[in-house]
C-alpha positions, 0 to 999 in steps of 0.5 A: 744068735738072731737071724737079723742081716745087717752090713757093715762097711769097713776097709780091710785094713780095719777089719780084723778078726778081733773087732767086735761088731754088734748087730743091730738088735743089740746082739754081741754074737756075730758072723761074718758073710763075704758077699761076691761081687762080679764086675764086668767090662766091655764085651764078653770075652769070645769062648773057647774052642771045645779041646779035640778027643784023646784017642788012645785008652781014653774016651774024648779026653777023659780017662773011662774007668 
């Protein structure tokens, strides 16, 4: 297998595990990679609030060993 990127866009609905895909060179063997996309709108959403400490055997909310 080459180390050549290409992409090809399909919908999901015709992509399927079966479908044989061809890179670019002219090689049969080929993997998939998914790439992750963030879209965002408008303005950022505020942060939240720090949770308060636990108290009691725990230190800040967390459990220590």
């Amino acid at each position: 297998m080459c180390d050549a990127s290409f992409e090809v866009r399909r919908s999901i609905t015709e992509s399927t595990p079966t479908d044989g895909v061809t890179c670019p060179s002219g090689h049969a063997e080929t993997s998939r990679v998914f790439s992750a996309v963030a879209v965002s709108r408008g303005a950022a959403a505020p942060a939240m609030a720090a949770p308060s400490g636990g108290g009691g055997a725990c230190c800040g909310g967390g459990c220590c060993g």
